[in-house]
matplotlib code that plots the C-alpha trace (Angstrom):
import matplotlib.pyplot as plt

x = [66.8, 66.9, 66.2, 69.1, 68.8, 70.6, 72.3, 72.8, 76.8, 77.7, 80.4, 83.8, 84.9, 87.7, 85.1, 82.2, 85.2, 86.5, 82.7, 82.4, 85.1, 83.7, 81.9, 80.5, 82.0, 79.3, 79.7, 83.0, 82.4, 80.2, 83.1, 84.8, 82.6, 81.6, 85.3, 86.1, 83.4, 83.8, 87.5, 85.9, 83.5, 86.9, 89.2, 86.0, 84.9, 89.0, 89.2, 86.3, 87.0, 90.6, 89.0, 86.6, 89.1, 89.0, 85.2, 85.1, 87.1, 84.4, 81.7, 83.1, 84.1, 80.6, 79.6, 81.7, 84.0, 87.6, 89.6, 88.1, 88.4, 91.8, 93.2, 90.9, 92.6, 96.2, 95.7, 94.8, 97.8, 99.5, 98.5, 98.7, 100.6, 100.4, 96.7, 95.1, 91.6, 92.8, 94.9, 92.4, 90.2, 93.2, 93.4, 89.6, 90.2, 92.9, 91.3, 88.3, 90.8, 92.6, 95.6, 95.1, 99.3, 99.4, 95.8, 97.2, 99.9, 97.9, 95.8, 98.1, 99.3, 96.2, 93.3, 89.9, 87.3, 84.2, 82.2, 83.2, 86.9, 86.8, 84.9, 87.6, 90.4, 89.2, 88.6, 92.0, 92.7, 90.2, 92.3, 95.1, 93.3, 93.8, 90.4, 91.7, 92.4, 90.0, 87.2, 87.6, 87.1, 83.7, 82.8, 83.1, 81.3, 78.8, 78.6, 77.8, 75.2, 73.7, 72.3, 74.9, 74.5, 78.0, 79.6, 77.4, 78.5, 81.9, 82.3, 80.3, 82.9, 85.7, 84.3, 84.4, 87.4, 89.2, 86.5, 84.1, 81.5, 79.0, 79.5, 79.4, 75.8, 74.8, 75.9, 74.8, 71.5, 71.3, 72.5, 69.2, 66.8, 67.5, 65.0, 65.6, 68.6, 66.7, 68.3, 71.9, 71.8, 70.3, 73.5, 75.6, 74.4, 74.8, 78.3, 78.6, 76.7, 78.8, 81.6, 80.4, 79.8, 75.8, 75.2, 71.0, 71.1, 73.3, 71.0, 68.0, 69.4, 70.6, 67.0, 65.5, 68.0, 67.3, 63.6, 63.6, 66.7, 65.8, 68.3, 70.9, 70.8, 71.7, 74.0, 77.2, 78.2, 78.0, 74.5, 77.2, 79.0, 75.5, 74.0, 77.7, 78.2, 74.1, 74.8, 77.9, 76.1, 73.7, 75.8, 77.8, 74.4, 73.8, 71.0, 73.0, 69.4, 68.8, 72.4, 72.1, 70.1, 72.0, 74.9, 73.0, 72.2, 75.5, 76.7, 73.6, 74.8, 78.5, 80.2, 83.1, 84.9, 84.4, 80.5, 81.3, 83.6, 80.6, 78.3, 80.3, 79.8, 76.8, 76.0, 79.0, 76.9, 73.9, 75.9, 76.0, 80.1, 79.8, 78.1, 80.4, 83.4, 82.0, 82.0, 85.0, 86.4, 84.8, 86.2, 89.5, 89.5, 88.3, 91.0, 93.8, 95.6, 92.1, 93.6, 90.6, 88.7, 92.3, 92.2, 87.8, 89.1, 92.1, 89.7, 87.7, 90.6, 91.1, 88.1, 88.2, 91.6, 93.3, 96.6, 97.4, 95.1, 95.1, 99.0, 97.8, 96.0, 97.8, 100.9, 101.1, 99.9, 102.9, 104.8, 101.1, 100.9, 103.7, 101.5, 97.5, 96.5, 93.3, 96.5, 98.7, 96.4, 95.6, 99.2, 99.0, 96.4, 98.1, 101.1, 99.0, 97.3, 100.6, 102.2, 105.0, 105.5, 108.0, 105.9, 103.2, 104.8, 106.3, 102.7, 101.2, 103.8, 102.9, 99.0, 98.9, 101.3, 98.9, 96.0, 97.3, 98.0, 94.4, 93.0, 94.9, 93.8, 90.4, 90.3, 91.8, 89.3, 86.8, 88.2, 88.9, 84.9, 84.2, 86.9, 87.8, 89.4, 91.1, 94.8, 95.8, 92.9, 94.6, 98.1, 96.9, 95.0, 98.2, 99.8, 96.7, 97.3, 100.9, 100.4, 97.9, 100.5, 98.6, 101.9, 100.9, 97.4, 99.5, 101.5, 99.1, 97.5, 101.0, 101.4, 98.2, 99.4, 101.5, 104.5, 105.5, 109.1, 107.6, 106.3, 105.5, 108.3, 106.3, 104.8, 108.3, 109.1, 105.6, 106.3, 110.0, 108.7, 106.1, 109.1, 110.9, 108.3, 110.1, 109.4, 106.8, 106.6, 104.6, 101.7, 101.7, 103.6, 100.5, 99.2, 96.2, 94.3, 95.5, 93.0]
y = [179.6, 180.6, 177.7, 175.6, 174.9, 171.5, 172.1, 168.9, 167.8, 166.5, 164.2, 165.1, 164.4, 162.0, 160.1, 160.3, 158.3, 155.7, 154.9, 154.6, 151.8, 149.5, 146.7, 143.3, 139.9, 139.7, 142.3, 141.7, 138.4, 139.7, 142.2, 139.6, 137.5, 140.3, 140.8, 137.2, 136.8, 140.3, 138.1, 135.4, 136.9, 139.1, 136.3, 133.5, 136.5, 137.0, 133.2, 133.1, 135.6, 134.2, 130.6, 132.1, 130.8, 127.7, 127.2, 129.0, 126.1, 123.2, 124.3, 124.9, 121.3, 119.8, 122.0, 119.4, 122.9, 120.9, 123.8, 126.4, 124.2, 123.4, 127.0, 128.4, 125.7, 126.3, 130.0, 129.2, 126.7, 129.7, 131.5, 129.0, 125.7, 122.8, 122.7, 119.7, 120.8, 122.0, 120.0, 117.5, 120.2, 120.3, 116.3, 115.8, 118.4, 116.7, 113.1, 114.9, 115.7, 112.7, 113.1, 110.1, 109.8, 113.2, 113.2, 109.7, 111.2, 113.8, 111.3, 108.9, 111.7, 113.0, 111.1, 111.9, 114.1, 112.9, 110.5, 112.8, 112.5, 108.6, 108.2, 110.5, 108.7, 105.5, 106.9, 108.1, 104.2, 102.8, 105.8, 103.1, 100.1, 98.8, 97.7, 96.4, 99.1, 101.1, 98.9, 99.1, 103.0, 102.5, 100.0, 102.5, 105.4, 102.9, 102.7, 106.1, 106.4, 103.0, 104.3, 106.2, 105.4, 105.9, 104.2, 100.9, 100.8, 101.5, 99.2, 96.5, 97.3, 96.4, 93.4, 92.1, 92.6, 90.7, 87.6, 88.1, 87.7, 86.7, 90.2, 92.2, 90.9, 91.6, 95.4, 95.5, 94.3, 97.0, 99.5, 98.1, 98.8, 102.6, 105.0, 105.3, 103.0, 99.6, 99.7, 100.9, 98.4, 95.2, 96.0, 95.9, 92.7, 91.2, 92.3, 89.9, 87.0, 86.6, 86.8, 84.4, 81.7, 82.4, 83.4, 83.2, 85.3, 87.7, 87.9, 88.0, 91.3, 92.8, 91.8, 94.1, 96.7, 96.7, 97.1, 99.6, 101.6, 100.6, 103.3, 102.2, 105.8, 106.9, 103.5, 102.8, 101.8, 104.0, 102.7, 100.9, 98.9, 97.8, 96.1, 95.0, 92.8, 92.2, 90.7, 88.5, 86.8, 85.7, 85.0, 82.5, 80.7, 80.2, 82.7, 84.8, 85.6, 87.6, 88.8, 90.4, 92.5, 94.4, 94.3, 95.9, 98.8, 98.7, 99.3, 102.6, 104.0, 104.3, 101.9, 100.2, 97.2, 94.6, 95.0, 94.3, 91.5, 90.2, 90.5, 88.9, 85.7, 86.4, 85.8, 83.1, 80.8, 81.2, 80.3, 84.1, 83.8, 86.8, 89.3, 87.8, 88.5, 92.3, 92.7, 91.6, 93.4, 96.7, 95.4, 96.0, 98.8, 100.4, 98.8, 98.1, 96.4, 94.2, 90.8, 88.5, 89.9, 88.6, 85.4, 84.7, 86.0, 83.8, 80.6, 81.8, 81.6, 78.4, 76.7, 77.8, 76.2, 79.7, 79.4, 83.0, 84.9, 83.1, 84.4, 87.4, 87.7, 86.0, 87.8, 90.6, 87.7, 86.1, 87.2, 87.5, 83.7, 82.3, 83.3, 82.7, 79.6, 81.2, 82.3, 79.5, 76.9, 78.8, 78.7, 75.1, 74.6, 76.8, 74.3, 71.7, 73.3, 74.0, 70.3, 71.8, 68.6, 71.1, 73.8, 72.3, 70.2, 73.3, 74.8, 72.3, 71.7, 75.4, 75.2, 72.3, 74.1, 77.3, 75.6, 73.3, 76.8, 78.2, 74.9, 75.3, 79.1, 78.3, 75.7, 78.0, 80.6, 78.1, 77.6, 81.1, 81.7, 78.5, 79.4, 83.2, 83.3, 80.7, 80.7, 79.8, 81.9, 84.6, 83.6, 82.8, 86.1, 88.4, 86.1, 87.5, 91.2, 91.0, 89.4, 92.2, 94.8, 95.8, 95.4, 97.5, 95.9, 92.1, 93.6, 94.3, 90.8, 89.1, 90.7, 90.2, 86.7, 85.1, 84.0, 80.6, 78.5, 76.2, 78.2, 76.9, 77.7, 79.2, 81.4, 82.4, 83.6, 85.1, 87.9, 88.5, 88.8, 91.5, 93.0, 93.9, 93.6, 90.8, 87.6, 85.8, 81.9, 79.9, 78.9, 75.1, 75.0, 76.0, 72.5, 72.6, 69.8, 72.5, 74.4]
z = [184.1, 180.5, 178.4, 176.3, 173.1, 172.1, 169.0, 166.6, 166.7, 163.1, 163.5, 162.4, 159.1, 160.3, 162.0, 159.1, 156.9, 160.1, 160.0, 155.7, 156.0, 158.3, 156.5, 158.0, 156.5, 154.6, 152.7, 152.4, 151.1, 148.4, 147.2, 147.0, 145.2, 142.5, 142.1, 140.9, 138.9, 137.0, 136.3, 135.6, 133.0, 131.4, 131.3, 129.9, 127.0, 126.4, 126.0, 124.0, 121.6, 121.1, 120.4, 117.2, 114.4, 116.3, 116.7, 113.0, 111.7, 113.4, 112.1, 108.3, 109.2, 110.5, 106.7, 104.8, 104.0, 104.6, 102.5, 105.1, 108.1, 107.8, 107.2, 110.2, 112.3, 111.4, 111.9, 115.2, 116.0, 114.5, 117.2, 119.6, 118.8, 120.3, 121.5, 121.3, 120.1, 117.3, 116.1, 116.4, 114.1, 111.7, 111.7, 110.7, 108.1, 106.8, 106.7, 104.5, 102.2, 101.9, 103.1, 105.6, 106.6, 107.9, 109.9, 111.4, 112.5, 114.5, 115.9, 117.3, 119.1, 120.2, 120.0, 119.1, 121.2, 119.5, 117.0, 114.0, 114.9, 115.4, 111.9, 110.6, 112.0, 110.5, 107.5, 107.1, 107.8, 105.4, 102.7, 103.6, 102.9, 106.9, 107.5, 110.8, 112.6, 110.9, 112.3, 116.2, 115.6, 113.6, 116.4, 118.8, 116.9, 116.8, 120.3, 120.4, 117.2, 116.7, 113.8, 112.1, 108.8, 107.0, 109.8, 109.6, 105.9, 106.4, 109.2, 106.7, 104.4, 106.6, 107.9, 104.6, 103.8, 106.6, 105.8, 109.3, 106.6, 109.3, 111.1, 107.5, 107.6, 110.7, 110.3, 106.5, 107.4, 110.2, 107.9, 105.3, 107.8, 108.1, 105.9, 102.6, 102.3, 101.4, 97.8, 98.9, 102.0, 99.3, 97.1, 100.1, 101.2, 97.5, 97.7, 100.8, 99.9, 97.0, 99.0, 101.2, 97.8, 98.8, 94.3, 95.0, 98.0, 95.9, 93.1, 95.0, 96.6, 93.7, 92.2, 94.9, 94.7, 91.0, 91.8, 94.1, 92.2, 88.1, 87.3, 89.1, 90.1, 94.4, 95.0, 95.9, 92.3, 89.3, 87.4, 84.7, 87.1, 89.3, 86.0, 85.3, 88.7, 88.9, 85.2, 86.0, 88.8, 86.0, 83.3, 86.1, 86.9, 83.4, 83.2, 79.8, 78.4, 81.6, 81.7, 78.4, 79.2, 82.3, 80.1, 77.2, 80.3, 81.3, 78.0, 77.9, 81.0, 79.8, 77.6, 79.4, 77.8, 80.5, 79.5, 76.1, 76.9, 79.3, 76.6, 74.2, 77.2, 76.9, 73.2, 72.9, 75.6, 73.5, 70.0, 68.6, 67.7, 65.5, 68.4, 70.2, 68.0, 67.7, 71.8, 71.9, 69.2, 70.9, 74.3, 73.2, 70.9, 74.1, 76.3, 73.7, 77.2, 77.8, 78.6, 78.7, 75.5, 73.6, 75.0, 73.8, 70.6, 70.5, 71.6, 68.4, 65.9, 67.5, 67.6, 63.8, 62.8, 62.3, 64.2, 62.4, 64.3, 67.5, 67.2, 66.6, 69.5, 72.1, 71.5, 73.8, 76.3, 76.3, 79.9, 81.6, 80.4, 82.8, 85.8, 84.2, 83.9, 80.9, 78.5, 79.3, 78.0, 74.6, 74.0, 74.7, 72.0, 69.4, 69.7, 69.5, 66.5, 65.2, 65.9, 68.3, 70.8, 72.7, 72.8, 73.7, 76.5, 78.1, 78.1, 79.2, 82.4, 83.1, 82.8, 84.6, 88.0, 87.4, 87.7, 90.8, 92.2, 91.7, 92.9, 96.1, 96.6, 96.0, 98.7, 101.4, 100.4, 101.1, 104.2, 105.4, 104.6, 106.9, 109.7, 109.1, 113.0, 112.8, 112.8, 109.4, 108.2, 109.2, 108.1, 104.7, 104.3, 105.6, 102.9, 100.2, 101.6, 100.8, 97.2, 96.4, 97.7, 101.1, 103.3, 106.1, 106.3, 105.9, 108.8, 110.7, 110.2, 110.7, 113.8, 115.2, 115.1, 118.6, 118.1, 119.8, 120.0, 117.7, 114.8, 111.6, 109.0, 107.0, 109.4, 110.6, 106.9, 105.6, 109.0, 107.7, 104.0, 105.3, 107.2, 104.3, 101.5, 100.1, 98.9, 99.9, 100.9, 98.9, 99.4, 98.7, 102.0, 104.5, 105.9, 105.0, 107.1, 110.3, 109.1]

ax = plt.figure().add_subplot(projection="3d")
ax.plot(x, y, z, "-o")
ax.set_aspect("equal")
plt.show()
């Protein structure tokens, strides 16, 4: 038999492409796989290179470059409004530039996302002078960066401003201890220990602030008003030969009349009337409106018999008189001088309520240093917010306060006065053996 030859069969073409389909799950799964993340990577780049503006606008931010920040960021709320991150972004910007009501209002409704945008938010609180709600935000940055430098000041700052003296220590001393900010931290520190009545703990830091920084140069304070407060504290402990000489560097660093009018102190406590005269004299002719330079110049004219010129100087002093006790009395001894028994009786009723007055506020700032919780402490300085025109910081203080059925009168009165920015109770009615 003649031999076959098998011929190869090539499958059809119908069946070569029923065979190209068939695929096992697992291949299947890694189409699938490929295909979601080739999405993923289109719709993660797409998202990315819509949010540039946006991360543009953070780091001209984390620069310090607010102008640039806050134009990238509204660009992008341009684009898309309403989104959180950056309005947040547009917020901090804001607070850099000091437009604190409007970056509050962004983050009550949003919140912050991270250290910097709690220190700005309190920042834009501190721009308001409400140093108690700025502080829980540095407290919590704080918890976050131990260390951070600006908020350790800032919250030292804060602290002593509601009277938790105490606590202003404890973070000023921590803010001390960083490198390089011996000299800024001792200043801070003085600033609190003369709060706290403490006058040699005060000058000893300003002493070593003053030796580490002898150009009052990298502080806080400009160099003039440094030797200016460092100089007071002297002058007040009866130290004027020391004194004169900060005021003396004051004076070199810029001239300012309260140095002059220091000065003149100065060289009055050591028996120089006519340097003092001249300080004086220079006090005003740089402040025409100087009020306490008139009044050592006045108590010269006096203390010489010349009712003229005490006159002369104690006139524009005459409505600022009815509410300090300093002018009052000089009016009182120019109608003495002068033999006016009215005169001097109705000065003499008004010194005599002034003083009672600062007598009285003396002793409860005594006692919000020893008790600054308490709860009349807190009355009393919502009632010291409010005189200096802080109303939304005196709210908050007021408010911060429970109210009970029985509340004191005066209470009741002081939180409607801060209500409507009225007027306020005074403060000869606060009990003050509750204290």
């Amino acid at each position: 038999m003649p031999s076959q030859t098998t011929t190869p069969r090539l499958p059809s073409p119908r069946a070569s492409a029923a065979g190209a389909s068939i695929r096992t799950p697992l291949q299947w799964a890694g189409v699938i796989a490929a295909s979601v993340t080739i999405a993923m990577v289109v719709a993660f780049g797409w998202q990315w290179w819509q949010e540039k503006p946006l991360r543009d606008a953070e780091a001209e931010l984390a620069r310090g470059n607010a102008p640039r920040g806050l134009a990238l960021a509204e660009y992008f709320l341009d684009l898309h409004p309403g989104t959180s991150r950056a309005e947040v972004a547009r917020a901090r910007a804001l607070a850099m530039l000091g437009r604190a009501d409007e970056a509050l209002a962004i983050y009550e409704r949003f919140g912050a996302a991270t250290p910097d945008d709690l220190q700005a938010w309190a920042r834009s609180h501190l721009l308001r002078e409400q140093w108690s709600r700025a502080a829980p935000l540095l407290e919590q940055v704080l918890r976050i960066r131990p260390n951070d430098p600006d908020a350790l000041y800032e919250l030292s700052s804060c602290r002593t401003r509601l009277g938790l003296l105490a606590d202003a220590r404890e973070t000023a001393e921590k803010y001390a201890a960083l490198p390089g900010l011996r000299a800024r931290g001792d200043l801070l520190l003085a600033a609190i220990h003369a709060d706290s009545g403490a006058t040699d703990e005060a000058i000893l830091a300003f002493s070593r602030a003053a030796t580490l920084a002898p150009d009052g140069l990298d502080l806080h304070l400009p160099p003039e008003e440094f030797f200016l407060q460092y100089g007071t504290l002297l002058l007040n402990q009866g130290r004027g030969d020391e004194a004169v000489a900060l005021f003396e560097k004051s004076l070199a660093a810029r001239p300012t009349a309260a140095a002059h009018h220091l000065l003149g102190k100065a060289y009055a406590r050591a028996g120089d009337s006519d340097a003092a005269r001249r300080n004086w004299t220079a006090a005003i002719e740089l402040d025409p409106a100087g009020v306490s330079p008139r009044e050592d110049l006045a108590n010269l004219a006096l203390s010489a018999g010349d009712p003229a010129a005490a006159r002369e100087w104690l006139g524009p002093l005459t409505e600022l008189a009815e509410g300090r006790s300093e002018s009052a009395y000089l009016f009182q001894r120019l109608a003495a001088l002068e033999k006016d028994d009215a005169a001097f009786e109705q000065w003499k009723e008004k010194t005599d309520a002034l003083r009672a007055k600062e007598k009285l506020i003396r002793s409860m700032e005594k006692m919000m240093a020893g008790a600054p919780t308490s709860y009349w402490a807190q009355v009393v300085r919502a009632h010291k917010f409010a005189t200096l025109g802080n109303w939304p910081q005196a709210a908050d203080m007021i408010n911060g306060i429970e109210r009970t059925p029985d509340e004191d009168a005066f209470v009741s009165e002081l939180r409607e006065a801060v209500r409507t920015r009225g007027p306020l109770p005074a403060l000869d009615r606060v009990p003050l053996k509750q204290f």
